[in-house]
N, C-alpha and C positions, 0 to 999 in steps of 0.2 A: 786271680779270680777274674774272670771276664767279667762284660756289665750284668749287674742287677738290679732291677727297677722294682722297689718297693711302691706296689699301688694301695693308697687309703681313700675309699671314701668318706667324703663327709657332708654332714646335714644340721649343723647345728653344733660343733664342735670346737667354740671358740678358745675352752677353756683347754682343752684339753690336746691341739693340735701344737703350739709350740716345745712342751713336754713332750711328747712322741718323737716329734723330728727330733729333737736335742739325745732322745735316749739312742734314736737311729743311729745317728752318727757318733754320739760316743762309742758304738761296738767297734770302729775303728776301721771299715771293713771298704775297702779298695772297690772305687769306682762304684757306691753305692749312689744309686738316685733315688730318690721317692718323687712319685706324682700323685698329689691330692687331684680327687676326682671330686667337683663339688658340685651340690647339685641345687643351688642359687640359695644358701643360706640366711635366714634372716635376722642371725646373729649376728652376723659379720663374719662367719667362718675364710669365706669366699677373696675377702678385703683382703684379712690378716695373712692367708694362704702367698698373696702375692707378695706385700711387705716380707714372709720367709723367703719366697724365689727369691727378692733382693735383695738378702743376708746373705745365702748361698746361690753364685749365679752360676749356673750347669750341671748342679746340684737336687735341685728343687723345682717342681715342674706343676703347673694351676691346671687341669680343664672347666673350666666356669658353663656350667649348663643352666638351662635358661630356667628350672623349674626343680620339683620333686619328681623324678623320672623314675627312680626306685634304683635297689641295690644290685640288681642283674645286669641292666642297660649300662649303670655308671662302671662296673664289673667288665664286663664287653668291652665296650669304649677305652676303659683304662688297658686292658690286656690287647688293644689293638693300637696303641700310643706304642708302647712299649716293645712289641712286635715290629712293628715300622722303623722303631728308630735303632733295632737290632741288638735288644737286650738278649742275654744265653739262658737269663734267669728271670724270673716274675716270683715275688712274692707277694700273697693277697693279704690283708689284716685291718684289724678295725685300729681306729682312732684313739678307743679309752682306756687302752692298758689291761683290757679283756685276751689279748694277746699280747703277751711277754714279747720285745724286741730279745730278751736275755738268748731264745732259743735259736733264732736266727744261724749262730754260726753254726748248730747242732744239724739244723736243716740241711745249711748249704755241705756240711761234711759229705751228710746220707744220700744228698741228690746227685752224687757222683757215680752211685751204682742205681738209680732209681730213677722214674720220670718224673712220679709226685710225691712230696714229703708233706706228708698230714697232721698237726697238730694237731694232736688227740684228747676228750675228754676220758675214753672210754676202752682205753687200752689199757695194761698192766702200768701202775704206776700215775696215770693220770688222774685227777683229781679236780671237785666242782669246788667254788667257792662255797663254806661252810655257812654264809648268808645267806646261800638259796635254802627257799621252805621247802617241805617236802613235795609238797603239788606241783611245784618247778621242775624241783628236781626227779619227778617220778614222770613228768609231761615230755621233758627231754629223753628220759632214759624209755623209754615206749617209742614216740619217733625213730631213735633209732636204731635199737635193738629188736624191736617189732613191728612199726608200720611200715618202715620202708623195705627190710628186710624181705615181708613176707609180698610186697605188692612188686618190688620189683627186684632182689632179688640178692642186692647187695651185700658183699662181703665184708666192705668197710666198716669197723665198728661205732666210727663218728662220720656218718653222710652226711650232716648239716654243717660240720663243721668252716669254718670263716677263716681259717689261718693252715695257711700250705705257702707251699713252694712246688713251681711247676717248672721244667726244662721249656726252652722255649717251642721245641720239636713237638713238645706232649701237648701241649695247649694250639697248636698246628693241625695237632693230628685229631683233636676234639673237635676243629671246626666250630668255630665260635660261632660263625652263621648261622647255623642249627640249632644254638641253645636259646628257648624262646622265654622263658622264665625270667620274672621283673620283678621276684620279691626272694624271702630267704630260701625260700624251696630250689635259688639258683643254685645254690650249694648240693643240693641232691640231684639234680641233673645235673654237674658237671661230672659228681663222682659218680653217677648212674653209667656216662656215655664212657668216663675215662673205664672204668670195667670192662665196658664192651668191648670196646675196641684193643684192650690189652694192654693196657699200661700197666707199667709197673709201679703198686701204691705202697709206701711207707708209711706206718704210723707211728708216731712218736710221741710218748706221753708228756701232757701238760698238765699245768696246773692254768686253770680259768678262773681270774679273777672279775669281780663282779666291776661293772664300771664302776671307776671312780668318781666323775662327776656328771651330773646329768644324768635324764631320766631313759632308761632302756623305750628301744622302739616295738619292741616285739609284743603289742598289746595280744589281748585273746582269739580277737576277729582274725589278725595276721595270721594267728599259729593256725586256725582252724582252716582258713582259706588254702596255707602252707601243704597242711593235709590233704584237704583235697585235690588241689594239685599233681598231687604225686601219681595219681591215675593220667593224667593229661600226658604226664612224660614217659608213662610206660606204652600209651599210645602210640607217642611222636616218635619213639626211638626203637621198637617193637621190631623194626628187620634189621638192626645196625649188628654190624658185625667186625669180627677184627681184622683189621686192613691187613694180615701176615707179620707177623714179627712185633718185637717191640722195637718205640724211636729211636 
């Protein structure tokens, strides 16, 4: 397996950052790295993250940002650490076990014929944690199956989704410069542009479990702001087209 660099942002994930890494590298899987992206935690996220670099050293990689910058920017940033230092593989994922490390090998299988491997809630077989209420889970299931769908135009049947695997060619050929999004609606402009321009998207069904510890960031202002949004990206990206061929 050439390198793969597992990027995690974090924001407050004190409790839940050493249990990730530990499940990460239990999959047992050759030249994997994770780089926590943190974005000046006032937990001690940030601290602790280093203390892991120096349990695992070339293993485990800090970017310490000076603030809350948001989850696009630390997204960007992380996929251009990884980029530079010539990883074949980027996988994105959160922190609290809302993504299964378990699926990881299933990814890297699929992304041998594929550019991006999509942890899916909302494919055959995928499934929400049975804690979300219905107003949750009817608020995701409209996102997107019908708001982003219909505005811009999307095939993907989880465009918000947090947890993929990208070749490193495909996230090249996205142009990360481009993607101006600094909250979760990053997630729908990536797979908005990866469409365009013709990648090839895998989906693969998951099971999303509800974080473990700690309290979800995605209050109501977020998700309604999120929405709006999605008009902004069908503006910015309105003449993009596919560069010929896939990566």
């Amino acid at each position: 397996m050439s390198r793969l660099v597992v990027v995690i942002p974090t924001y407050n994930e004190l409790d839940n950052l050493p249990e990730i890494t530990s499940a990460l590298y239990d999959l047992n899987i050759p030249d994997l790295e994770i780089l926590v992206v943190d974005d000046a935690s006032p937990d001690g996220t940030g601290q602790l993250a280093d203390q892991l670099a120096g349990r695992y050293p070339g293993r485990l990689h800090v970017i310490h940002r000076v603030g809350k910058l948001g989850l696009g920017t630390a997204y960007i940033e992380g996929f251009s650490w990884a980029l530079q230092q010539g990883a074949e593989y980027v996988i994105q994922m959160d922190a609290d076990f809302s993504h299964s490390p378990s699926y990881i090998p299933q990814m890297l299988e699929q992304i041998k014929d594929y550019d991006v491997v999509v942890g899916s809630r909302y494919v055959s077989g995928g499934r929400l944690d049975e804690r979300w209420g219905w107003g949750r889970w009817f608020l995701s299931w409209w996102a997107n199956s019908v708001w982003v769908r219909l505005i811009l135009g999307v095939r993907t049947k989880d465009a918000t989704a947090g947890f993929k695997c990208w070749r490193a060619d495909a996230l090249r050929a996205v142009g990360l410069e481009r993607i101006k999004s600094n909250g979760y609606v990053f997630q729908v402009e990536m797979c908005s542009v990866a469409e365009k321009i013709g990648l090839r998207i895998q989906e693969i069904p998951i099971y999303f479990e509800d974080r473990r510890i700690g309290c979800s960031k995605m209050s109501v202002p977020v998700k309604i702001e999120a929405a709006l949004r999605v008009f902004d990206i069908r503006k910015r990206h309105r003449k993009v087209k596919p560069a010929g061929g896939n990566v």
